[in-house]
C-alpha positions in Angstrom: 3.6 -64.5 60.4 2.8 -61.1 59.4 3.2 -58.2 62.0 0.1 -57.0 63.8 0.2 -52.7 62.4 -2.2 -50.4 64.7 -4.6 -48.0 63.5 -1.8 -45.4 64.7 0.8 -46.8 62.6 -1.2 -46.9 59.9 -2.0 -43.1 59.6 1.5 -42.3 60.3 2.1 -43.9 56.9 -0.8 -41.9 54.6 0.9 -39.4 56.0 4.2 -39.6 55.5 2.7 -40.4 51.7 0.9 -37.4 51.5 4.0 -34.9 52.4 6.8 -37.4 49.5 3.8 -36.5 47.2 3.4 -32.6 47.9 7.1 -32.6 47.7 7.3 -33.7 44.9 4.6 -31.6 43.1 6.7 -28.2 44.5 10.1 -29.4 42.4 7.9 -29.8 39.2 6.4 -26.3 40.3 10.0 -25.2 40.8 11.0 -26.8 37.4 8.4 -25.3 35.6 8.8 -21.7 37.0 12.2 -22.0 35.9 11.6 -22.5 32.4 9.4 -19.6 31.9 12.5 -17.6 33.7 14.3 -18.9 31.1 11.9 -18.1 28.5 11.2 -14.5 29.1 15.2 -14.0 28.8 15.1 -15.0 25.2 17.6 -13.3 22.6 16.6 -9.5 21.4 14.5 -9.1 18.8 15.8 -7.9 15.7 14.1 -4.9 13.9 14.6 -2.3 12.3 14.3 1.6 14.1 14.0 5.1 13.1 14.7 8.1 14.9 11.4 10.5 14.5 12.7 13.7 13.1 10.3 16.3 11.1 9.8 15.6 7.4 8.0 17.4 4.3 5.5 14.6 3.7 3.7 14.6 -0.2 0.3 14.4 -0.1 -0.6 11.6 -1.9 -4.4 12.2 -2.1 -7.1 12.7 -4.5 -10.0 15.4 -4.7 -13.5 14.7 -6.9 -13.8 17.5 -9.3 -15.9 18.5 -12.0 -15.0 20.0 -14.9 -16.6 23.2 -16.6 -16.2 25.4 -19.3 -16.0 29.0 -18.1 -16.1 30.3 -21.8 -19.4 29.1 -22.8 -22.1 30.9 -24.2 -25.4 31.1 -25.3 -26.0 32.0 -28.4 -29.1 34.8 -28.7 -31.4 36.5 -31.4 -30.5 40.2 -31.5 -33.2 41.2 -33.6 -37.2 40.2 -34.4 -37.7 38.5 -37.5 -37.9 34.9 -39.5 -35.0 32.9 -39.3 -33.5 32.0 -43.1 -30.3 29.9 -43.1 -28.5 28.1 -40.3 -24.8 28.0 -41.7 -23.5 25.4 -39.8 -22.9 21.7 -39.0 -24.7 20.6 -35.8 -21.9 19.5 -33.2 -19.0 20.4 -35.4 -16.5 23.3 -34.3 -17.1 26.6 -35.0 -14.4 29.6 -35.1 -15.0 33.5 -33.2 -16.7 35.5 -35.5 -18.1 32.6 -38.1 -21.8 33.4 -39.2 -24.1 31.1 -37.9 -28.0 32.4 -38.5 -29.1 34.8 -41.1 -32.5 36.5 -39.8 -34.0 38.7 -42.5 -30.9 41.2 -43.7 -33.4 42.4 -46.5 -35.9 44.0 -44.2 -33.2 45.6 -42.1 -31.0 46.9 -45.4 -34.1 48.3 -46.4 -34.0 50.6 -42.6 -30.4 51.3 -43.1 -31.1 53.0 -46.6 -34.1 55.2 -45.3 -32.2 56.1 -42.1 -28.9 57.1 -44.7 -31.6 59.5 -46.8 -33.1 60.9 -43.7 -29.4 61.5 -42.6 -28.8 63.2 -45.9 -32.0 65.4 -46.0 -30.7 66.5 -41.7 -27.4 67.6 -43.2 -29.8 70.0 -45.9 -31.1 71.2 -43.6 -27.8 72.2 -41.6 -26.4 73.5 -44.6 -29.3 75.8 -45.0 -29.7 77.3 -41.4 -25.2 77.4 -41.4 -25.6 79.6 -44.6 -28.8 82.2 -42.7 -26.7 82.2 -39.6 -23.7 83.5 -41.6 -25.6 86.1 -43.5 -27.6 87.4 -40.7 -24.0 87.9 -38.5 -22.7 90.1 -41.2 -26.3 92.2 -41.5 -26.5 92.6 -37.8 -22.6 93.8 -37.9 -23.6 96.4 -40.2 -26.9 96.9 -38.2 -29.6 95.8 -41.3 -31.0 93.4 -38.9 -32.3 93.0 -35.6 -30.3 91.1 -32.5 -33.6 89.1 -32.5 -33.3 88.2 -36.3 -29.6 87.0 -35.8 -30.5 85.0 -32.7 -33.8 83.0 -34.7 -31.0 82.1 -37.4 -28.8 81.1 -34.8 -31.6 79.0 -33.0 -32.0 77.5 -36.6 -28.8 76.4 -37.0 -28.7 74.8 -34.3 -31.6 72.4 -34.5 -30.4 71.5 -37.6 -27.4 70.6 -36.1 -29.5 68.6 -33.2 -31.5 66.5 -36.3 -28.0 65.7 -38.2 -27.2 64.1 -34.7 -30.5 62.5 -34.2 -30.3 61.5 -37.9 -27.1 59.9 -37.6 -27.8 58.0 -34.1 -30.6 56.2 -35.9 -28.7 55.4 -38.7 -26.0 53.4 -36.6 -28.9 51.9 -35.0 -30.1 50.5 -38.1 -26.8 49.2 -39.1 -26.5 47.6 -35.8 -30.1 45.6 -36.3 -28.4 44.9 -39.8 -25.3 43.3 -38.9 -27.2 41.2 -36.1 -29.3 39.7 -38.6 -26.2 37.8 -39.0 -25.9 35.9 -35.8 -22.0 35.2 -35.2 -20.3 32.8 -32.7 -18.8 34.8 -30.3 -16.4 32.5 -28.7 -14.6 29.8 -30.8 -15.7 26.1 -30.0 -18.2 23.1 -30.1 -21.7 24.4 -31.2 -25.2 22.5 -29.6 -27.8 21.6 -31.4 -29.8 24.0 -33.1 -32.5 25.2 -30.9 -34.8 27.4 -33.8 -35.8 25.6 -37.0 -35.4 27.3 -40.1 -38.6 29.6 -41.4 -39.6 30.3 -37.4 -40.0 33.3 -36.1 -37.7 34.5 -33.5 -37.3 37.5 -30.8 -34.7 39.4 -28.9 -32.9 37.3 -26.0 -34.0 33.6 -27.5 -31.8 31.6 -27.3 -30.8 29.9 -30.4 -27.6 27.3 -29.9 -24.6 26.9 -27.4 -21.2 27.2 -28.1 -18.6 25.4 -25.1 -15.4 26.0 -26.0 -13.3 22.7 -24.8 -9.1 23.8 -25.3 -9.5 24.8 -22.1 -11.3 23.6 -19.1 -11.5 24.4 -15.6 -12.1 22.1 -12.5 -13.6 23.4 -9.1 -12.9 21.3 -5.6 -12.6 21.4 -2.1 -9.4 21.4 0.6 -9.0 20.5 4.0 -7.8 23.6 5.5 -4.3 21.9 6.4 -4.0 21.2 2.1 -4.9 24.6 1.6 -2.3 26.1 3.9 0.3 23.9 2.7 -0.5 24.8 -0.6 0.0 28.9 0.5 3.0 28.2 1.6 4.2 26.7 -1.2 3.0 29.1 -3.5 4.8 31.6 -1.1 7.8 30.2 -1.9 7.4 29.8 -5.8 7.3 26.0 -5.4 5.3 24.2 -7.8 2.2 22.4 -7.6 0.8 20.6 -10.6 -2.6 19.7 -10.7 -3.5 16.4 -12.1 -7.1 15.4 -13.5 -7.9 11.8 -14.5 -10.9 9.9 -15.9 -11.1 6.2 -16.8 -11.9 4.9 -20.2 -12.2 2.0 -22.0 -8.4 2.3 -22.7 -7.5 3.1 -19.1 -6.6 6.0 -17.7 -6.5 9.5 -19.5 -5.3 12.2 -17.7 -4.8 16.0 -18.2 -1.9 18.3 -16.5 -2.9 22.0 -15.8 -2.3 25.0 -13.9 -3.5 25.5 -10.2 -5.6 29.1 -10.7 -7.3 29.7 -7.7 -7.5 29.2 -3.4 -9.9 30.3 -1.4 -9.8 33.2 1.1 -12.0 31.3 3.4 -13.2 27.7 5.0 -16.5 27.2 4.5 -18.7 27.1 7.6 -21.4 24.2 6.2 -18.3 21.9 4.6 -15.4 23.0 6.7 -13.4 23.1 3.2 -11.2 25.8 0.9 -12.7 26.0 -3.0 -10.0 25.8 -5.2 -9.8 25.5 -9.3 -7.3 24.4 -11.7 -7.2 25.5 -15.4 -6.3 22.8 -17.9 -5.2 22.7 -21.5 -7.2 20.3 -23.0 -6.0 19.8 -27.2 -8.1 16.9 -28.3 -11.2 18.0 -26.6 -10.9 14.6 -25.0 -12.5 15.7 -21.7 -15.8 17.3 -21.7 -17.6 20.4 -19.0 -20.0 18.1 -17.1 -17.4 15.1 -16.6 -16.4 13.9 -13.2 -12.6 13.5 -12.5 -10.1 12.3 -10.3 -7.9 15.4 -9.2 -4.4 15.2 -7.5 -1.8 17.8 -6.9 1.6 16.8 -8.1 4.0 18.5 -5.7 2.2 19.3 -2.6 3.2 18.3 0.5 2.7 18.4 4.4 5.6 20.8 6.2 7.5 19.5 8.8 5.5 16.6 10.1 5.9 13.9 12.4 5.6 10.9 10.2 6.0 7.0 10.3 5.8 4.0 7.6 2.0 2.8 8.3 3.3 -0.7 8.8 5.0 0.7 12.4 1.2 0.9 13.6 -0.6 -1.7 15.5 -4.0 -1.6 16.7 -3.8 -1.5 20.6 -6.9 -1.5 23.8 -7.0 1.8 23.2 -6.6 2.6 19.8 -3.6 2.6 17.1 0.0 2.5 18.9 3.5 2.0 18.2 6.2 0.3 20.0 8.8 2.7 21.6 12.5 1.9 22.1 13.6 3.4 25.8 17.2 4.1 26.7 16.5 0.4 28.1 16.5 -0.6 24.9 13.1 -2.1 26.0 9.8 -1.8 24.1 6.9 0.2 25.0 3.3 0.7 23.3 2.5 4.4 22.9 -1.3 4.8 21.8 -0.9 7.9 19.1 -3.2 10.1 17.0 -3.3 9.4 13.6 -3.6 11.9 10.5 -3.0 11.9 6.8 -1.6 8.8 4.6 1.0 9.5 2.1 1.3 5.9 0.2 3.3 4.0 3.0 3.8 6.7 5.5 1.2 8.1 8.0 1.8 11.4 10.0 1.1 11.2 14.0 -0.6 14.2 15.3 -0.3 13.9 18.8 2.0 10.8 20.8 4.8 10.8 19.8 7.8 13.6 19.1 11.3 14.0 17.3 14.1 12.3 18.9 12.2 9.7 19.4 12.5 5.5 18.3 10.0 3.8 17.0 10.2 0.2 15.9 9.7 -0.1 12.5 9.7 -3.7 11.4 8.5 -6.8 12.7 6.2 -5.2 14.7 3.8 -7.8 15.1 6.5 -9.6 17.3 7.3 -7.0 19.6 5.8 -7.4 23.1 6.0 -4.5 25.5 9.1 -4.5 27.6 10.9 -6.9 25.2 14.5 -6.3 24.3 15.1 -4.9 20.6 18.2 -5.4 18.9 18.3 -1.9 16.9 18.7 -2.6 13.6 19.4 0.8 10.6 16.2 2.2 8.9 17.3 2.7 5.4 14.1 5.7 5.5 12.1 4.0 2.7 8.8 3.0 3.9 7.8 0.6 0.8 11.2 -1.3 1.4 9.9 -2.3 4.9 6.5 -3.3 3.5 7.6 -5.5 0.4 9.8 -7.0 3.7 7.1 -7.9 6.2 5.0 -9.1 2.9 7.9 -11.5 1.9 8.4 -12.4 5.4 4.7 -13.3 6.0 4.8 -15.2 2.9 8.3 -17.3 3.9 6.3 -17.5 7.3 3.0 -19.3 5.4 5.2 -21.1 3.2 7.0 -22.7 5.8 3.9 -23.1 7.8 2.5 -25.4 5.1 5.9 -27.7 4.9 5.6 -28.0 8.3 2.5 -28.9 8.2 2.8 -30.8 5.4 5.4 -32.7 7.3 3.2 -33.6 9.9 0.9 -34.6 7.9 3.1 -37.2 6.6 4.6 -38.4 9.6 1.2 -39.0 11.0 0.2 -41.5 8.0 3.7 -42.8 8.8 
């Protein structure tokens, strides 16, 4: 006969339910916090850590240039007249001095001889009034003559002397006109098209071809002011800097080493920048004025920077960071200023300072206030890169076993 339970009884029973069930959620709570306890005190980190110390960093960086020919020139008539020979090969090279355009010598030969006779006729003439003067000084010596007679000779003599000069100043005038009816390449190098046809007339000042000499060329860019101080410095101490212009062909890259001529004495107010200009020897005319090149400067670097491989930065909440290792031996993300790249370095500009250690592989495992276990940095930047990109490739190898696995054990 079953036992009569009271409405009392009853709820003293949910109850009693209620708390076996609420105690037994707070030992899975328990349970649970200690596994996370036991999971936040997992093993140090291994990675590797350098101690920040300033470094000369080279500037690996390139400037757009363009190149020019300082040495050209424009080749002008010196004289009136009609043009009768061109004496050269359109495009081909020319040497200092070679004729190039022949503009009427017969007309100006024909000046030259009446300017030598009128020459001739002057010194007659000087010849005479020389002879008076000398007579009329011995006549006035032995008073047969006036002073006034001696001083007319002597006036004589001496405007024939004035017309022997004016003769022979328009006598080297003619011979100038003569020997710039041969038009002569001034500089040596690559001549232009012609720009006067044979048979035209042609003046003073026109021009007539262009002649860029291309042995040697020169480049013009721009510096940040920081590239252009370092490169004072170095040039302070006699170091060398090489600078490097190259241009892409259908053969790959051709290149041309030169001399670094010329730094500014002043930034620029509209670019912020330092003009510079580098000479360079340029033997098989290769490389042409007009023609945009790559420039670098072999040599130059940074002075004593703060500097880390670019791998060691993360991007954080508030901008790029690296992970610090205290005296702890703990972690901690230091947002930092970045500046120039050097291949796989980066300098910081403000954050961080020397002495201090900065982890520098497997970075994008560190979590702040994790334990690192210090590992050596062997100082070569591309070593820790070709690393982390073998390690992320073992990671996505493995990744696709595993999942490969998976897969298997699933159709399994």
């Amino acid at each position: 006969m079953p036992i009569p339970t009271s409405p009392r009884r009853l709820q003293g029973v949910l109850w009693a339910s209620v708390a076996l069930v609420l105690a037994l959620a707070g030992c899975s709570d328990e349970k649970a916090a200690g596994n996370a306890q036991g999971q936040q005190q997992s093993p140090p980190l291994k990675a590797q850590v350098m101690t920040l110390s300033p470094r000369d960093l080279p500037v690996d960086k390139a400037y757009s240039a363009l190149l020019r020919s300082d040495q050209e020139v424009d080749v002008v008539a010196r004289v009136t007249g009609q043009l009768q020979k061109r004496e050269f090969q359109e495009g081909a090279h020319v040497e200092q001095g070679q004729s190039l355009f022949v503009i009427e010598p017969d007309r100006y030969r024909a000046v030259v001889a009446q300017r030598q006779a009128d020459l001739e006729s002057a010194k007659a003439e000087q010849y005479r009034a020389q002879r008076n003067w000398e007579r009329y000084q011995r006549l006035y010596q032995q008073k047969s003559v006036s002073q006034q007679q001696r001083d007319e000779a002597r006036a004589d003599l001496l405007a024939a002397q004035a017309s022997v000069a004016q003769a022979s100043a328009a006598l080297e005038d003619a011979q100038l006109d003569l020997n710039y009816s041969s038009v002569e390449a001034p500089v040596a190098g690559q001549v232009s098209l012609s720009e006067v046809n044979v048979g035209n007339l042609v003046q003073p000042q026109q021009v007539m071809a262009t002649i860029t000499p291309l042995k040697t060329l020169q480049a013009r860019f721009s510096l940040t002011p920081d590239d252009a101080m370092a490169v004072r410095l170095q040039r302070r101490n006699d170091e060398t800097i090489t600078p490097v212009a190259t241009s892409r062909n259908g053969q790959g890259d051709s290149e041309l080493r030169g001399e670094l001529t010329f730094v500014g004495s002043r930034v620029d107010r509209n670019t912020g920048t330092v003009q510079a200009e580098a000479t360079f020897a340029n033997p098989d005319a290769l490389f042409l004025p007009g023609q945009f090149v790559r420039l670098t400067l072999d040599g130059l670097v940074l002075p004593n920077v703060i500097a880390v491989p670019e791998i060691a930065v993360v991007e954080g909440r508030e901008g790029p960071q690296v992970y610090v290792v205290g005296d702890d031996g703990k972690a901690k993300p230091v947002t930092v200023n970045l500046g120039e790249r050097s291949e796989a370095w980066v300098v910081v500009q403000q954050g961080l300072e020397a002495g201090q250690r900065v982890v520098v592989s497997n970075v994008a495992s560190v979590r702040p206030g994790q334990a690192i276990d210090a590992q050596p940095f062997d100082g070569e930047a591309e070593t820790v890169v070709g690393d982390a990109a073998k390690s992320d490739g073992d990671a996505a190898k493995s990744g696709g076993a595993d999942d490969k696995a998976a897969s298997q054990g699933a159709q399994g």
